[in-house]
C-alpha positions in Angstrom: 0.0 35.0 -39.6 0.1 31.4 -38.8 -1.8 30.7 -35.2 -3.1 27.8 -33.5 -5.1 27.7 -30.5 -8.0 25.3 -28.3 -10.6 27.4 -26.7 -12.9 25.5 -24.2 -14.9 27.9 -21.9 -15.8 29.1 -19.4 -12.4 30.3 -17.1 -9.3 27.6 -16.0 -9.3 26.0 -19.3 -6.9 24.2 -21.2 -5.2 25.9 -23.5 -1.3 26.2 -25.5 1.2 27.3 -23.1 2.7 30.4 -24.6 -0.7 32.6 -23.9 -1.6 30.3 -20.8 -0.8 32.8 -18.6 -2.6 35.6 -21.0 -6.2 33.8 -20.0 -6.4 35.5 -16.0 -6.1 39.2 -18.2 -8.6 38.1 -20.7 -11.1 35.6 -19.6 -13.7 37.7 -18.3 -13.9 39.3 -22.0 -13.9 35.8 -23.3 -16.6 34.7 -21.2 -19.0 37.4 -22.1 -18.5 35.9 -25.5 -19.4 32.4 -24.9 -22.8 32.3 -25.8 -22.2 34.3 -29.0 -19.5 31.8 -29.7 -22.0 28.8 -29.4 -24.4 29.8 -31.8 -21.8 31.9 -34.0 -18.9 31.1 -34.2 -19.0 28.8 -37.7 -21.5 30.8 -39.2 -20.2 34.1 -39.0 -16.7 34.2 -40.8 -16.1 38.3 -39.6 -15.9 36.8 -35.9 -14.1 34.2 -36.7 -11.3 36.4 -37.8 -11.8 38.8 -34.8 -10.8 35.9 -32.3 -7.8 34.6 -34.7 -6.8 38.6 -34.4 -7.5 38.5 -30.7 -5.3 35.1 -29.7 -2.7 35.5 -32.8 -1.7 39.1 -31.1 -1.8 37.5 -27.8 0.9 34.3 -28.6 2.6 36.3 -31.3 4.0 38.7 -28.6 3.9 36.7 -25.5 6.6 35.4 -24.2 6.2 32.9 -21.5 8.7 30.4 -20.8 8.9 27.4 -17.8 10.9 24.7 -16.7 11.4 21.9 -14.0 13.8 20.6 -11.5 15.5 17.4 -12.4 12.9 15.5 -10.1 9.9 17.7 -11.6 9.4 19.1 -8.2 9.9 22.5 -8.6 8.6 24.1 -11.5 9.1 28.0 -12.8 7.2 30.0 -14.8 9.3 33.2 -16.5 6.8 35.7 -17.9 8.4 38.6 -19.8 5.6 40.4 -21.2 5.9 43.8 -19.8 9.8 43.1 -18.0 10.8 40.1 -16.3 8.7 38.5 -14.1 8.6 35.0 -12.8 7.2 32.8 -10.0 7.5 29.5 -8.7 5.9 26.4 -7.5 6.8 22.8 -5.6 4.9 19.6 -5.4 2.0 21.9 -7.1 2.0 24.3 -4.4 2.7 28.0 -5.2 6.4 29.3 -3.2 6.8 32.1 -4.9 3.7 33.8 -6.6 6.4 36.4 -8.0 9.3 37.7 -8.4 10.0 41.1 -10.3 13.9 41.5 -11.3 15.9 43.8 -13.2 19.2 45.9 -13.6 18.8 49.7 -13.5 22.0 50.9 -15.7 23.0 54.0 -16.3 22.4 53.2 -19.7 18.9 52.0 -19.2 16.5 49.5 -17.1 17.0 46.1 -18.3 15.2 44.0 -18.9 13.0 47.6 -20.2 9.3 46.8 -20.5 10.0 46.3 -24.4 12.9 44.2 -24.6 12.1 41.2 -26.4 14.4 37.7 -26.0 15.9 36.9 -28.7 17.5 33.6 -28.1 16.7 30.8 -25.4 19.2 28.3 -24.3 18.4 25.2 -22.4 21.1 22.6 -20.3 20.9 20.5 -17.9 23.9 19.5 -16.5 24.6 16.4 -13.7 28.0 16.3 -12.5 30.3 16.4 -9.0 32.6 18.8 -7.5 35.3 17.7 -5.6 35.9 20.8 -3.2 39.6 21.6 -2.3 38.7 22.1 0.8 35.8 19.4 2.0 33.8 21.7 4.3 30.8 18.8 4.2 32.1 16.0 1.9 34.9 15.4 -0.4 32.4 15.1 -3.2 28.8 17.4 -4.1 26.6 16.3 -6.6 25.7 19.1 -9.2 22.8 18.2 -11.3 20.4 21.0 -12.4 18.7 22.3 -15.4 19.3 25.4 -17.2 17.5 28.3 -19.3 19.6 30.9 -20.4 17.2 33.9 -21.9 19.2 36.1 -23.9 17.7 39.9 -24.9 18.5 41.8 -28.1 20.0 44.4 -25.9 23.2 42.9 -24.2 21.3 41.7 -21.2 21.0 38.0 -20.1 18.4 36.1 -17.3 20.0 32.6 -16.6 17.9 30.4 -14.2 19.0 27.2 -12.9 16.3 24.5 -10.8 18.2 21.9 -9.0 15.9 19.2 -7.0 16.2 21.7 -3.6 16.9 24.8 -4.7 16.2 27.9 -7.5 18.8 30.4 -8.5 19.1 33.1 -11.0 21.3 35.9 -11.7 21.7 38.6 -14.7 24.4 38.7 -17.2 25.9 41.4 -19.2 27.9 42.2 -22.5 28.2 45.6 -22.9 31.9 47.2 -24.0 32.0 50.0 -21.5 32.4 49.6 -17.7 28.4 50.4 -16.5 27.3 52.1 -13.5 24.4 49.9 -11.2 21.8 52.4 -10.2 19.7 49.7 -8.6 19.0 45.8 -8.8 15.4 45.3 -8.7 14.1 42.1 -6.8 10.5 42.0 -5.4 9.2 39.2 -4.0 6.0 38.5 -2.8 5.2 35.3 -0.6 2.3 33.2 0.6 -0.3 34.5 2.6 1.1 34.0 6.5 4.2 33.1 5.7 6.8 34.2 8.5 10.7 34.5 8.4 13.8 34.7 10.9 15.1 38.2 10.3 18.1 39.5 11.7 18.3 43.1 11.0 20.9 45.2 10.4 22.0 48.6 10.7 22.7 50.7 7.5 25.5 50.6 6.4 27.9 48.8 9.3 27.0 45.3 9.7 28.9 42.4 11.0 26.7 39.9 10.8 26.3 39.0 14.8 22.5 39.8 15.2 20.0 38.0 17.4 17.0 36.2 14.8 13.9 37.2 15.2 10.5 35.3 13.6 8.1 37.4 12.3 5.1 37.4 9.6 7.0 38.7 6.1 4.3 41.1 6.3 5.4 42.8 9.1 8.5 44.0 8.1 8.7 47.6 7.3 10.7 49.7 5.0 13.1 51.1 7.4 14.1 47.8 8.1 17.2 46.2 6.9 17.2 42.3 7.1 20.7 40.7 6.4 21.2 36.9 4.4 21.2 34.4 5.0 17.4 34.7 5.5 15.2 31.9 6.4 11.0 31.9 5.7 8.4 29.2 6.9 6.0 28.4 4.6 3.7 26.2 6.4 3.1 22.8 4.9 5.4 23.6 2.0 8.3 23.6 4.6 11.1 26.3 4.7 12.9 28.1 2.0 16.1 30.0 2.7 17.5 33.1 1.0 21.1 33.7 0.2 23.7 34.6 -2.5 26.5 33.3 -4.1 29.5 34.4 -6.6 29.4 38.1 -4.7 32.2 40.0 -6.0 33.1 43.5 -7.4 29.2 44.1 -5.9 28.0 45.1 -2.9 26.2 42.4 -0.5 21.9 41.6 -0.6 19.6 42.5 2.0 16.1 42.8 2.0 13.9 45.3 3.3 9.7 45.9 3.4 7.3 47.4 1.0 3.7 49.3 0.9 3.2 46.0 -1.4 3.8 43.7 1.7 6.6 42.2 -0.2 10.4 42.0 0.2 12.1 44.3 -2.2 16.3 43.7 -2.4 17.9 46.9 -1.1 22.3 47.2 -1.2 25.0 49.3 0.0 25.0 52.2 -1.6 28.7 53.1 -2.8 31.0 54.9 -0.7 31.8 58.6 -1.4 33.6 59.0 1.8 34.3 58.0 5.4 34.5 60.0 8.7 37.8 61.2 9.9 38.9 59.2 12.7 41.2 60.5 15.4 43.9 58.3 17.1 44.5 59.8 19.8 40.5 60.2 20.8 38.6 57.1 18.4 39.0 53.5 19.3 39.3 51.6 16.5 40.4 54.2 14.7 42.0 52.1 12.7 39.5 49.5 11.9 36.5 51.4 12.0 35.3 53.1 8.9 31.9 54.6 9.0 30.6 56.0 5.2 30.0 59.6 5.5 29.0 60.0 2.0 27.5 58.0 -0.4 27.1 58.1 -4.4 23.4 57.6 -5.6 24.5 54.2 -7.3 25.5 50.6 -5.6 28.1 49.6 -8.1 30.7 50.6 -10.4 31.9 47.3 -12.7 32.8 45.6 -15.8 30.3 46.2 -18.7 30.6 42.3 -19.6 30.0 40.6 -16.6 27.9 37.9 -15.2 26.1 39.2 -11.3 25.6 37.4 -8.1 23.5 34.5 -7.8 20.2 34.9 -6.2 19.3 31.9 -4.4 15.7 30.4 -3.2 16.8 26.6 -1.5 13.9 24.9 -0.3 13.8 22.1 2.8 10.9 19.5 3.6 12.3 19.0 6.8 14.6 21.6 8.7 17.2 19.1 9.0 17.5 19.3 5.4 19.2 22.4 5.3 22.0 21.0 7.2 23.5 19.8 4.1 22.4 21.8 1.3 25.9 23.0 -0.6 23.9 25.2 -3.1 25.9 28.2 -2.2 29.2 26.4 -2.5 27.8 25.2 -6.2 27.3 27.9 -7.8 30.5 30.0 -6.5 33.3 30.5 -9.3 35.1 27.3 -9.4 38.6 27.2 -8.1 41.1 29.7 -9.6 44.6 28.0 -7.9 46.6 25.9 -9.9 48.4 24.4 -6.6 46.5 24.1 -3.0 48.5 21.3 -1.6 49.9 24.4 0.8 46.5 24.5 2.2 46.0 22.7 5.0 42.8 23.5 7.5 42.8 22.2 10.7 42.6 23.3 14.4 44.0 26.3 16.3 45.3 27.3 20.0 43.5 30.6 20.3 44.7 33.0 22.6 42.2 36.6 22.5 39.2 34.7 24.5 40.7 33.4 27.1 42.8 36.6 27.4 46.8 34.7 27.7 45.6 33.8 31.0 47.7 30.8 31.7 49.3 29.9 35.0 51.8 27.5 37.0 54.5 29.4 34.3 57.2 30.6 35.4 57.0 34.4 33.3 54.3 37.3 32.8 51.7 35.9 30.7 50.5 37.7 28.0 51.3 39.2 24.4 54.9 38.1 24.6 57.3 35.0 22.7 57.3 33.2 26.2 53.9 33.1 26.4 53.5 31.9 22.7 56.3 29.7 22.8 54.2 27.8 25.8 50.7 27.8 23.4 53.1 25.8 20.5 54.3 23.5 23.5 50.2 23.0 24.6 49.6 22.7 20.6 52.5 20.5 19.8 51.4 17.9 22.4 48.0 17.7 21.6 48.4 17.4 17.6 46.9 21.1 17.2 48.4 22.0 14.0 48.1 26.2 14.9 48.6 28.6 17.4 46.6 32.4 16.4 48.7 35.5 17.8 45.9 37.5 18.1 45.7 41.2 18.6 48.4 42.9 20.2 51.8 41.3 18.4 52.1 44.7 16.3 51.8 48.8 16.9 48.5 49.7 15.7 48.3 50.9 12.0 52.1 49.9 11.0 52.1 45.6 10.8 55.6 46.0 10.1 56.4 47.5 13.6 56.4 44.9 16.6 55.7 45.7 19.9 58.5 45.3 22.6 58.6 41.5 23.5 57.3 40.1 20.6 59.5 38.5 17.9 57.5 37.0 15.3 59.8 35.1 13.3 61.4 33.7 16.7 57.8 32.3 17.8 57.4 31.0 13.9 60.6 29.2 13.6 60.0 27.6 16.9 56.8 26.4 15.8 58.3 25.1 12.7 60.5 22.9 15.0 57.4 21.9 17.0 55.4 20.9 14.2 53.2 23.8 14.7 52.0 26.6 12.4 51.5 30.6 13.1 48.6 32.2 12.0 48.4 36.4 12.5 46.0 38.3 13.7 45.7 42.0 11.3 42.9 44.7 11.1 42.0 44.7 7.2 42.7 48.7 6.7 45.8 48.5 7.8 46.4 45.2 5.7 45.2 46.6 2.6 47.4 49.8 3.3 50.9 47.9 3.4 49.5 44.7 1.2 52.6 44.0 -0.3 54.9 44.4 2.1 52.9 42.7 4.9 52.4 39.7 2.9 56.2 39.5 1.8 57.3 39.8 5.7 54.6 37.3 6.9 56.4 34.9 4.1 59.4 35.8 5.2 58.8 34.9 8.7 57.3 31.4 7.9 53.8 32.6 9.2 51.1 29.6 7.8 48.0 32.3 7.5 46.0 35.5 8.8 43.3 36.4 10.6 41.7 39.8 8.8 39.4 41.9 11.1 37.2 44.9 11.7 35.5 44.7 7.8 32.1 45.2 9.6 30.7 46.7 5.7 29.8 45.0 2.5 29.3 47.6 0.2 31.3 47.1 -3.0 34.5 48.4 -1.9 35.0 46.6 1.2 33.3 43.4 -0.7 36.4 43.8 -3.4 39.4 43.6 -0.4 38.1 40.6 0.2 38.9 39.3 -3.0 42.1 41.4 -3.2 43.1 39.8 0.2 42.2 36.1 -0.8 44.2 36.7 -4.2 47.6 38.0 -2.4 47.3 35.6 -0.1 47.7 32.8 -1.8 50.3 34.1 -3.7 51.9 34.0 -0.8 50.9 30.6 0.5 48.6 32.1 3.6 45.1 30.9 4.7 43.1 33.4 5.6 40.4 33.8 8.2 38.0 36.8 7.9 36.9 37.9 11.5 34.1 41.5 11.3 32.9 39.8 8.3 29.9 39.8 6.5 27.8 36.3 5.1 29.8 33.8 3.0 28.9 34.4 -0.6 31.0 31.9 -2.3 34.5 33.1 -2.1 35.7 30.4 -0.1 35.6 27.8 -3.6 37.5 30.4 -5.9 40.0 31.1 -3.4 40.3 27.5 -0.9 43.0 29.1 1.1 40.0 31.1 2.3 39.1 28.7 5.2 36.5 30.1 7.6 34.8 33.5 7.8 33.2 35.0 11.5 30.1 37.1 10.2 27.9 35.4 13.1 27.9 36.0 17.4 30.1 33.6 18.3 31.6 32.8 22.0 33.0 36.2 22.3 30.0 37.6 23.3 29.8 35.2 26.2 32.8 38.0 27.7 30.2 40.8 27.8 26.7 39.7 27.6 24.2 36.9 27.8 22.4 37.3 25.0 24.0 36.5 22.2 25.6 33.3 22.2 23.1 31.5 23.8 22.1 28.0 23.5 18.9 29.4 21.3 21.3 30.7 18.8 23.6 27.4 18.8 20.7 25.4 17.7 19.4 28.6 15.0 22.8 28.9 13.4 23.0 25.6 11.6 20.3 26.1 9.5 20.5 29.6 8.8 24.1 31.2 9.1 25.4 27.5 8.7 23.9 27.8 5.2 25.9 30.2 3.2 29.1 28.6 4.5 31.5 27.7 7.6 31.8 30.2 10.5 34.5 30.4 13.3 32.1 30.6 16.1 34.9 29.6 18.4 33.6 26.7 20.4 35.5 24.9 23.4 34.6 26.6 26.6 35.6 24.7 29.8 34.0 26.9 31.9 30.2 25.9 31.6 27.1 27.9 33.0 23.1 27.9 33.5 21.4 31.1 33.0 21.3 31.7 36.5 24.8 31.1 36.8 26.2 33.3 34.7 28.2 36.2 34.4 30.1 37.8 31.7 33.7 38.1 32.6 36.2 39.1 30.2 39.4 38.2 30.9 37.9 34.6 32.7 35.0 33.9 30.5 32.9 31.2 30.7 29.7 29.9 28.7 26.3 29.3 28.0 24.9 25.8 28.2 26.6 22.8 29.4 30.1 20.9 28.7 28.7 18.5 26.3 27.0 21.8 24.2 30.6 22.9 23.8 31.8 19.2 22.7 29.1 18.7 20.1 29.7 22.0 18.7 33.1 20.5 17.0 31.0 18.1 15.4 27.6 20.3 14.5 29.6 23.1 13.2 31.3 24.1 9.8 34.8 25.2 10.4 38.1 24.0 8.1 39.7 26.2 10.7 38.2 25.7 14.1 39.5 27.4 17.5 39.9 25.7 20.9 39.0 29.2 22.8 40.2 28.0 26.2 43.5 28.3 27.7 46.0 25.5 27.5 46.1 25.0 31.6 42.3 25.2 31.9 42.1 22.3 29.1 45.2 20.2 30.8 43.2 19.9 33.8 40.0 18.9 31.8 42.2 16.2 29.3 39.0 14.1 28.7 37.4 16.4 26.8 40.2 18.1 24.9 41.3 14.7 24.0 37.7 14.2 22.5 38.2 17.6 21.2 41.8 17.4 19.1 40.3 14.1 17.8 37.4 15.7 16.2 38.7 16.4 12.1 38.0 20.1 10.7 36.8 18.9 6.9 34.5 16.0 6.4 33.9 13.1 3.6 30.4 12.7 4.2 27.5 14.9 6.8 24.3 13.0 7.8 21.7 15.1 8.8 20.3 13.4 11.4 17.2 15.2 13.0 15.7 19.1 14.3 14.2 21.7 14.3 15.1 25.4 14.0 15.5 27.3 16.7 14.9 24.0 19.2 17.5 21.3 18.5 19.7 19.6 16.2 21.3 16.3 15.2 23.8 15.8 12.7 26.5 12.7 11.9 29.8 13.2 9.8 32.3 10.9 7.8 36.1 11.1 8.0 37.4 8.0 6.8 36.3 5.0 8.1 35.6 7.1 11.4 32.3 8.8 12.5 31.3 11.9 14.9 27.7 12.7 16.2 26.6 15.9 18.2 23.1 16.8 19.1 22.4 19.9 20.9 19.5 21.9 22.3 18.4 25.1 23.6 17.2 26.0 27.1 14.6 23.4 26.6 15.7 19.8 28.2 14.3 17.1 25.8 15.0 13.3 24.9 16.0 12.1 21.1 16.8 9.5 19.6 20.2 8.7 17.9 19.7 6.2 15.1 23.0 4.5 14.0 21.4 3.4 11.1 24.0 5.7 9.1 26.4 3.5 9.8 28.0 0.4 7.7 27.5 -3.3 8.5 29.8 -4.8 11.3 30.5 -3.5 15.0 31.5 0.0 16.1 33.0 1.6 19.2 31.5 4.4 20.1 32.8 6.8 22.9 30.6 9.5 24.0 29.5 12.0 26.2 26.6 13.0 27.4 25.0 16.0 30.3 25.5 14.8 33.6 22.5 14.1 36.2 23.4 17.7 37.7 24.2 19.6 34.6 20.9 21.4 34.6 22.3 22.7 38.1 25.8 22.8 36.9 26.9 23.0 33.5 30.3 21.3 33.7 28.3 18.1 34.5 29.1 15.2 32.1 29.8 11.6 32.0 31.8 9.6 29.3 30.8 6.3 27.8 32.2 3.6 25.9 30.2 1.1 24.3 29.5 -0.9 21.3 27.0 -0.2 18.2 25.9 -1.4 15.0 23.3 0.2 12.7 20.3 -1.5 13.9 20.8 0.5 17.1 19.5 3.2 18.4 20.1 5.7 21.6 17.6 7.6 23.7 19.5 10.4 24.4 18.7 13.1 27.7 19.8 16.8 26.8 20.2 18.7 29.9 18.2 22.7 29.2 21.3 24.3 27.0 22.5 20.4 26.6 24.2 18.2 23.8 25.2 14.8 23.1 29.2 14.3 21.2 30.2 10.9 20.1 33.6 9.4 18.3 32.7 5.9 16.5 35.3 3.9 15.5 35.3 0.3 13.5 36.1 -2.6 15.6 
């Protein structure tokens, strides 16, 4: 046995790497031995070989591993002694004092407190994506480095550091499909660190809970706490949870310990579902509660690779605004041709409840009334109308309702310059798949809205792929509404162009709670995170707190005018909704001018300034053109808009801003124009539940 080794006592000494982390389990025996050592340790050849026995055991066995971000930032130590084990640090500061992870098969735990690597792979890779469809910019940067550990026992650990972020996931090569019993991942945290949870109900979830900050510590075990999830860590800033490549596998949540840890908990998979009746259920057919469950979460491919599990780190919250981690390490795009897929925005018809007037016919689910949204799209460049629910019997898609002719409304669309997109509940999708996706073809229809998922166990997580994949057979976008967290889909299949999965405007129709000017300025840095969401900005109808009432066929919302104009420009959405109705938005033509000329994809997004939970600030690139929005919540405050983002030379800007009045009444706003160059800058008043929306244009 060949061993080498520096000892220098007492404890925190410097010593090889690979039994480093061996010295916290040893030291105090090593210690008692100094003294001895002094006086002994060349005269007395017996000892001597007692401490080569001692150290060669230790390094011969121990397998330790690390390695750094590109930048040397963030560093991680893999430790896989007695199973896999690792924990992480940035600027020298512990993040993550461990992680325990593992797969429970049915053919055994691996990595099993024995298995031993037998081959290490390192990479690092620096190159860019060019997404299909450019939900931040039209190019990422994707530079990271890579170990790959690789066990004798079919079982592989890959871990990848980029400069803002930490991800691993497992791999597997076994012949035979495998059953998942369990995924094991424990984390513990920093002493006081605290979290926004949103917590869910097990096992329906659609992603539309209200954040709540709490110490990590607090969270119990009969708690359920859905991704994205978002954790303060004092002066080390804010790291963010989240997943990505999620498929054939049910969806990560997190739930409490009697270690005061986080330990990953899934969806168990379903056995069953209760019996719903038509005639006495609603949503009996979108609604499908698990009645039974198997004692496993997944049943799947023996050679496989598994979800990544992602740790993306922020000095400043605004730095989360344009982290595309999630986006990275998604399976790259499967489509050979995507010219069909165009994103862009959409005459929505559901939240304002078809309630148009000055016509001359019944408003509502009808071809006259839809033929008069295409007319209201077609003159303000809105490249879609959405037929929401209603156009077909419930249960049967191919069965219309009286009134309704879909390929009537399509084809005058198609003369109008002015796509159809259809409203579906999944179940009854994925019952008539085939046949609904050849007559929406048939018809001319340009994409679908797929509702009511509200679960992410492994079943419901696979429609989604099985829906994305027919779809774009068939040249249809698709929207998932009921949804749960993007998880990467969205870059394997681009005709995927927005999921729901947070409380958008809708709940403005019922309640005041939800979509509140608090949760406009949480959701870009949390939600935001894991991918766009179709929140459904564009309310004319304006309200203070005090003001307010949930009405559902006449809804209004929370915050002011300009809150609902900077949304277009804050938020991620390749397919974004104007929710009003086409009168309400002729009579208010300033801002749905502002509105149609805000683009749904981007070249570039600047961050720009805020704070979670309290404002935000953000710039964006189409072009040669610029947007700005800045919002708050309840909290009136002044910022400061630095144009230094912009190029050399003189700009035109045109925005608008809260009103005197609009902390009395929300539809309060005034509209400037005015020149800029990037030495300005622009003290800007929010208004409580205010924002700030600007168009800047090269002179």
């Amino acid at each position: 046995m060949v061993v080498e080794f520096l000892l220098v006592f007492p404890r925190k000494t410097i010593i090889p790497l690979y039994f480093r982390n061996s010295v916290d389990k040893i030291s105090d025996k090593i210690v008692s031995f100094a003294p001895l050592i002094k006086t002994s340790f060349m005269k007395n050849s017996l000892f001597y070989c007692l401490i080569i026995f001692l150290f060669g055991s230790l390094t011969a066995n121990a397998q330790h591993y690390e390695m750094s971000s590109p930048d040397g930032k963030l560093k991680l130590q893999v430790n896989n002694d007695k199973g896999l084990q690792f924990s992480l640090s940035k600027d020298g500061n512990t993040v993550i004092p461990s992680i325990i992870a593992g797969l429970d098969l049915n053919n055994g735990s691996f990595p099993g407190a024995k298995s031993k690597i037998s081959k290490v792979e390192k990479q690092t890779v620096n190159q860019v994506i060019h997404p299909v469809v450019a939900i931040k910019s039209s190019s990422i940067s994707d530079n990271y480095n890579q170990l790959r550990l690789k066990y004798k026992d079919y079982f592989s650990v890959v871990f990848r550091l980029y400069n803002n972020a930490f991800a691993y996931r497992f791999e597997t090569d076994f012949k035979e499909s495998i059953t998942v019993n369990e995924e094991k991942c424990n984390i513990s945290f920093p002493e006081n660190t605290t979290g926004w949870f949103a917590f869910a109900n097990r096992w329906m979830n659609s992603y539309e809970h209200i954040y709540q900050k709490l110490p990590v510590d607090s969270v119990t075990s009969k708690q359920t706490a859905q991704l994205p999830l978002l954790l303060d860590l004092g002066n080390s800033g804010k790291m963010l949870i989240t997943e990505s490549d999620l498929y054939d596998y049910p969806g990560l949540y997190f739930t409490g310990n009697d270690e005061q840890e986080l330990q990953a908990i899934f969806p168990p998979a379903v056995k069953s579902e209760k019996k719903n009746d038509p005639k006495k259920d609603w949503g009996w057919d979108r609604t499908f509660v698990p009645e039974s469950v198997y004692n496993y979460i997944a049943q799947t491919n023996g050679s496989r690779t598994f979800p990544w599990r992602i740790f993306a780190f922020a000095d400043k919250d605004d730095e989360l605004l344009n982290n595309q981690i999630v986006y990275k390490l998604a399976k790259p795009n499967v489509l050979q041709n995507t010219d069909w897929i165009k994103p862009g925005q959409v005459a929505w018809d559901w939240w304002n409840d078809w309630n148009i007037t000055g016509v001359d016919f019944h408003a509502g689910v009808n071809t006259e009334t839809y033929k008069y949204y295409i007319d209201f799209a077609s003159r303000n460049h809105i490249p879609y109308i959405i037929m929401d629910e209603g156009w077909y019997k419930l249960g049967n898609m191919t069965e219309r309702v009286p009134g309704v002719d879909v390929k009537a409304i399509a084809d005058y669309g198609k003369q109008k310059g002015v796509g159809v997109i259809l409203w579906c509940v999944w179940r009854t999708l994925d019952n008539q798949m085939q046949e609904a996706m050849d007559l929406f073809q048939q018809w001319g229809v340009k994409g679908i809205k797929v509702d009511f998922m509200d679960r992410d166990d492994q079943a419901v997580v696979n429609f989604y792929w099985r829906c994305a994949k027919a779809a774009a057979e068939h040249h249809l976008m698709v929207d998932y509404h009921g949804a749960h967290k993007p998880a990467g889909l969205l870059r394997t299949y681009p005709n995927v162009v927005n999921f729901e999965g947070v409380p958008g405007l809708e709940q403005d129709k019922w309640t005041d709670s939800l979509a509140t000017p608090q949760m406009a300025v949480t959701l870009p840095y949390i939600r935001m995170f894991a991918g766009p969401m179709d929140y459904t900005p564009g309310a004319m109808r304006n309200a203070q707190l005090r003001d307010f009432a949930p009405i559902n066929s006449n809804p209004m919302s929370l915050g002011t005018r300009c809150q609902q104009l900077a949304m277009y420009v804050v938020f991620d959405a390749p397919l974004q909704m104007l929710s009003d109705n086409p009168t309400t938005y002729e009579k208010e033509k300033e801002s749905l001018d502002f509105i149609t000329s805000v683009p749904t994809t981007w070249d570039q997004t600047i961050p720009l300034d805020g704070k979670v939970g309290e404002y935000v600030a953000v710039a964006r690139r189409k072009g040669d053109k610029y947007f700005a929005g800045a919002m708050t919540n309840w909290e009136a405050r002044d910022i400061t808009i630095d144009f230094s983002f912009l190029p050399e030379g003189s700009y035109k800007i045109t925005y608008f801003k809260d009103g005197v009045n609009a902390d009395r009444n929300a539809t309060d706003y005034k509209k400037v124009e005015a020149t800029v160059t990037r030495n300005d800058k622009l003290s800007v008043h929010l208004a409580p539940g205010g924002g700030w929306a600007a168009r800047i244009e090269k002179l």
